[in-house]
C-alpha positions in Angstrom: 117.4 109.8 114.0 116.5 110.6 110.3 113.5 112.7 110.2 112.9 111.7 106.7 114.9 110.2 103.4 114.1 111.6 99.9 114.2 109.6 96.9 114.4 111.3 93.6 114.8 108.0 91.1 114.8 109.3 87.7 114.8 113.0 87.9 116.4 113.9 84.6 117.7 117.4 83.8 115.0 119.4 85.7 115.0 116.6 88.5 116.8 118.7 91.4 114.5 121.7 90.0 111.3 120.2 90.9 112.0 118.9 94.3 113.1 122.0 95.1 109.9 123.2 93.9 107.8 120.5 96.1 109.7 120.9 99.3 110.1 124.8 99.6 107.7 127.3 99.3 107.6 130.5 97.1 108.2 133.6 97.6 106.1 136.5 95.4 106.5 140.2 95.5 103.1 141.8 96.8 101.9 145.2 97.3 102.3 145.2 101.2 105.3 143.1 101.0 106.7 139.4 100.3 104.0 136.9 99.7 104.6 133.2 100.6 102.5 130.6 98.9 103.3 126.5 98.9 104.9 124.5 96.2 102.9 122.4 94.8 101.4 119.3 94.9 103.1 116.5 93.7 101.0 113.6 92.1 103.7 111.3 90.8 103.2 107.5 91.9 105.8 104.7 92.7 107.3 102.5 89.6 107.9 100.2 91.9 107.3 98.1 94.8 109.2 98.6 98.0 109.8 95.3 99.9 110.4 94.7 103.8 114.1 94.7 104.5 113.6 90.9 105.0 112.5 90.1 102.0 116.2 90.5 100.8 117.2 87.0 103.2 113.8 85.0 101.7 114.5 84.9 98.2 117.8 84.2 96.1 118.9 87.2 94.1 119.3 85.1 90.6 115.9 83.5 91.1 114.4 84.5 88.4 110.6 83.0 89.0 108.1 85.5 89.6 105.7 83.2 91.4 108.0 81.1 93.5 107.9 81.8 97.6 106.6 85.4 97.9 106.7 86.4 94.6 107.9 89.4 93.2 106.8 92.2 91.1 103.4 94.1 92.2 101.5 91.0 90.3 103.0 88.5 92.4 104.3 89.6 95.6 101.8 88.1 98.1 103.8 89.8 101.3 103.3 92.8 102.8 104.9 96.1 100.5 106.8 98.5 102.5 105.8 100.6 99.3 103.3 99.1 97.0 103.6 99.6 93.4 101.4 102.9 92.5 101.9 104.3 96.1 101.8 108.5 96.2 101.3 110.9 98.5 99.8 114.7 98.3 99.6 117.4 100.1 95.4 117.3 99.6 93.2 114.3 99.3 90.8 112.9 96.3 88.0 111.1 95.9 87.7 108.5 92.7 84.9 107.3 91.0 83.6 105.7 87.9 82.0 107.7 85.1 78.6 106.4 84.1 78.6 104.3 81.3 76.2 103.4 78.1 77.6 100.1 77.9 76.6 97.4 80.2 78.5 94.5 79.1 81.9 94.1 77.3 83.1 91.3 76.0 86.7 91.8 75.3 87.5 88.8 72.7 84.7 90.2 70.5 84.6 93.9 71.2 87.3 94.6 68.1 88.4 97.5 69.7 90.0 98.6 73.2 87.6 99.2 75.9 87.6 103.1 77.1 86.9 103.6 80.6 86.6 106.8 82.5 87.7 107.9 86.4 85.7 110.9 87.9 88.9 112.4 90.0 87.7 115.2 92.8 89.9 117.3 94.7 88.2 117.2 98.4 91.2 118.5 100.1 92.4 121.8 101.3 95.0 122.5 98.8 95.5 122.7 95.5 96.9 119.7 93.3 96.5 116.5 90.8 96.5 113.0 90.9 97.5 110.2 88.4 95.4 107.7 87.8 96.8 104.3 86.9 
């Protein structure tokens, strides 16, 4: 069986580069001889949603409603993602929380402005690395 299956989508110029970089580790020159220290840790996130290899039989390809049946699209897919759309994995884990605010309402159609909110992001893992936050 297939231990695994890599997908690269969009990798540009540098694309084969960088997996390389993820995958394999790195070898450095030390004083008492070659030192080996991971890649590092990726913190990309999925553009899209993955769907269940069944989803393909339930709805039309040139249906072009969102909404009808399942849905589609990470706003209306009401299914089970194989993949949902945001998905990532890393080598360490984080913890997420919300920064403190002044503000204790907002009231969007009046506020004149864009609202600013702000995600605490803590590395509580073993390893080095960074996370996006959508």
């Amino acid at each position: 069986g297939v231990g695994a299956i890599l997908e690269g989508f969009y990798g540009g110029e540098l694309g084969g580069e960088a997996i390389v970089d993820i995958l394999l580790p790195k070898l450095t020159s030390a004083k008492n001889g070659v030192e080996v220290s991971p890649g590092y840790s990726p913190s990309g996130k999925l553009p899209v949603t993955f769907y269940p290899a069944d989803f393909v039989k339930k709805r039309a390809m040139t249906e072009m409603d969102l909404r009808k049946g399942e849905g589609i699209t990470y706003r209306y897919y009401t299914g089970m993602p194989l993949f949902p759309f945001g998905y990532g994995l890393s080598y360490t884990s984080f913890a997420y929380s919300w920064a403190k605010s002044q503000q204790r309402q907002l009231h969007l159609a009046t506020s004149g402005g864009m609202p600013t909110f702000r995600v605490l992001v803590s590395n509580v893992g073993s390893k080095a690395g960074e996370s996006v936050v959508l």
